[in-house]
C-alpha positions as CSV (number, residue, x, y, z in Angstrom):
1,X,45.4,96.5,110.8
2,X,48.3,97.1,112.9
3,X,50.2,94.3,112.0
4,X,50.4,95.0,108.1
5,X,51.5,98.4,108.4
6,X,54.2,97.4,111.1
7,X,54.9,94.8,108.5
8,X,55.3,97.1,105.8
9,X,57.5,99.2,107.4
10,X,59.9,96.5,107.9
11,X,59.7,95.2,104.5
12,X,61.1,98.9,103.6
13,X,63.6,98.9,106.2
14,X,64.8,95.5,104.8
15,X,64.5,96.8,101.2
16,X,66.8,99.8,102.1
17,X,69.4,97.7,104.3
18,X,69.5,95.7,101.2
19,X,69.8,98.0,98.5
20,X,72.5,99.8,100.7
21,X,74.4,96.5,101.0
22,X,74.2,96.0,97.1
23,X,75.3,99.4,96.5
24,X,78.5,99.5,98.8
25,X,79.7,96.3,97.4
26,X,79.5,97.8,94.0
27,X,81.5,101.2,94.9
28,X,84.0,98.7,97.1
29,X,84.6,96.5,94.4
30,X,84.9,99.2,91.7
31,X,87.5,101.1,93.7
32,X,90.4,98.3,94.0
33,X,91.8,98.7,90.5
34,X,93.5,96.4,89.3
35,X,97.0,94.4,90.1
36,X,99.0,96.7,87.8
37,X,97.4,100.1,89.1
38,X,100.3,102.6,90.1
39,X,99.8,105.3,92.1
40,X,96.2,104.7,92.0
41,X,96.3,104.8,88.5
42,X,95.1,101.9,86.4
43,X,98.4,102.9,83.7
44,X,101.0,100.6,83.4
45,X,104.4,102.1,84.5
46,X,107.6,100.2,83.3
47,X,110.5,100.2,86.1
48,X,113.1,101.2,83.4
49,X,110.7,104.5,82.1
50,X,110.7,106.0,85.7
51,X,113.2,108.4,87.3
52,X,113.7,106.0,90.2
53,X,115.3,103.0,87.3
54,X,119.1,104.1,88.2
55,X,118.6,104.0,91.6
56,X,116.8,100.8,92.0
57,X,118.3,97.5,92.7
58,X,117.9,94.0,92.8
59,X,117.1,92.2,96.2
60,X,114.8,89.8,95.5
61,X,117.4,87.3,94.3
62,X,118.8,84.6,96.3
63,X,122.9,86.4,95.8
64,X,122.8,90.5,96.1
65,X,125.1,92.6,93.9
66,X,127.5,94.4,95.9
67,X,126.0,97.6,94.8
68,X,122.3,95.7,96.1
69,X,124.2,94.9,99.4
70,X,125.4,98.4,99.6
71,X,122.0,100.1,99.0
72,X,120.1,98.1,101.5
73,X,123.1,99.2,104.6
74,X,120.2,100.9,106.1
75,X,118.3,97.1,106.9
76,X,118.9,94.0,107.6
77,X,117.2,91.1,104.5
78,X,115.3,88.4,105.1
79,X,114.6,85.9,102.3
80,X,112.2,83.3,102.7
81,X,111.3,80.6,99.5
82,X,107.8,79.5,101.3
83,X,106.5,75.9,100.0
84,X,104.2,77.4,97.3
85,X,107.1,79.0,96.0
86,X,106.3,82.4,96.9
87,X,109.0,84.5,98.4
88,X,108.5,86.0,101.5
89,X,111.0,89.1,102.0
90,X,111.3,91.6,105.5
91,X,113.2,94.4,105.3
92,X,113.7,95.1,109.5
93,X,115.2,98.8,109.7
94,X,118.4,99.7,111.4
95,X,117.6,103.3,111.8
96,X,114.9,104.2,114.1
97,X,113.8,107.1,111.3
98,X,113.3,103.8,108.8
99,X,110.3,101.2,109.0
100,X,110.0,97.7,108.3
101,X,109.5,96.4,105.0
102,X,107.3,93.3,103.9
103,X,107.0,91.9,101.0
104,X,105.7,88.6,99.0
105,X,106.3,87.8,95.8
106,X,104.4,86.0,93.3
107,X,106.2,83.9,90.6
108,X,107.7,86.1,88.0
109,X,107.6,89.0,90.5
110,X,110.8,91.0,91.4
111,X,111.7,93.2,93.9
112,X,113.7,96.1,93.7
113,X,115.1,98.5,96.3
114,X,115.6,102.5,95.6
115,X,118.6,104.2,96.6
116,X,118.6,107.6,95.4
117,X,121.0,109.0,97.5
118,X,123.9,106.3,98.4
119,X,125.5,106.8,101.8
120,X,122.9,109.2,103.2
121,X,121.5,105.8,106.1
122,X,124.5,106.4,108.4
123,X,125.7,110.1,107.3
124,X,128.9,111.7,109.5
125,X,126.7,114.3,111.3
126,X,123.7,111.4,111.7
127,X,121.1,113.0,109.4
128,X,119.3,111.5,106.4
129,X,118.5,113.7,104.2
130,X,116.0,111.7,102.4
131,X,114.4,109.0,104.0
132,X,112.4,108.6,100.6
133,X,114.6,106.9,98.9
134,X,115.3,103.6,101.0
135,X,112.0,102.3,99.3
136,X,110.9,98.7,98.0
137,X,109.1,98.5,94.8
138,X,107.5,95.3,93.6
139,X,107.9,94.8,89.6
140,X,106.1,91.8,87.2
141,X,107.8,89.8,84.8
142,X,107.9,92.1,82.2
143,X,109.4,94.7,84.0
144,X,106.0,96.7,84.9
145,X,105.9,98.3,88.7
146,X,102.9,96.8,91.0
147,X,103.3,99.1,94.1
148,X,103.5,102.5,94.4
149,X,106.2,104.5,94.0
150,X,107.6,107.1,96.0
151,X,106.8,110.8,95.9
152,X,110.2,111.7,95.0
């Protein structure tokens, strides 16, 4: 008698384990969103429709604009085409205040730096006064953002 309500018990125990498994896979998968979730927001944000679209800039292409070149002065690129096509991009900071930036992009995807306030990585008195705005954002195809945006 001993043995069957021992193996009851663990037949619950299982059940739970199981159920809890079942149940924490659901809430995972529910709370990725999806590719085009911005901000943690499952709207669709075109680059061009955001306060940031004046300040942003190319650098996902093979030649930078000299206003790209200019906007990135607080990094140093690199620009990889990997075999699958893929493009493999590191931002690697010149300021100890900045971080490093990595990046791949799918095909179709762009990536576009913001700049808000040109000039401010190596300022006279050696302040930033926003280190906000020396952000990457990735963008589709048609133009809509993929990664977050800053605060600012």
């Amino acid at each position: 008698m001993q043995f069957k309500k021992a193996s009851a018990k663990v037949w619950i125990s299982v059940l739970v384990v199981v159920v809890l498994l079942i149940v924490g896979l659901v809430v995972f998968n529910s709370n990725k969103g999806s590719s085009n979730s911005v901000n943690g927001s499952d709207t669709k944000v075109k680059l061009t429709d955001t306060k940031f679209a004046q300040s942003s800039y190319l650098i996902s292409d093979p030649t930078l604009s000299s206003d790209a070149q200019n906007a990135i002065s607080g990094f140093n690129l690199s620009r990889n085409v990997l075999a699958n096509g893929d493009i493999d991009i590191t931002l690697i900071a010149l300021n100890p205040e900045y971080q490093d930036q990595h990046y791949l992009l799918k095909s179709g995807q762009s990536l576009y730096f913001i700049e808000s306030y040109a000039g401010d990585d190596n300022p006279p008195n050696g302040e930033n006064p926003s280190l906000m705005d020396d952000h990457a954002i990735v963008v589709d195809s048609d133009g809509y953002v993929l990664t977050p945006l800053p605060s600012r």
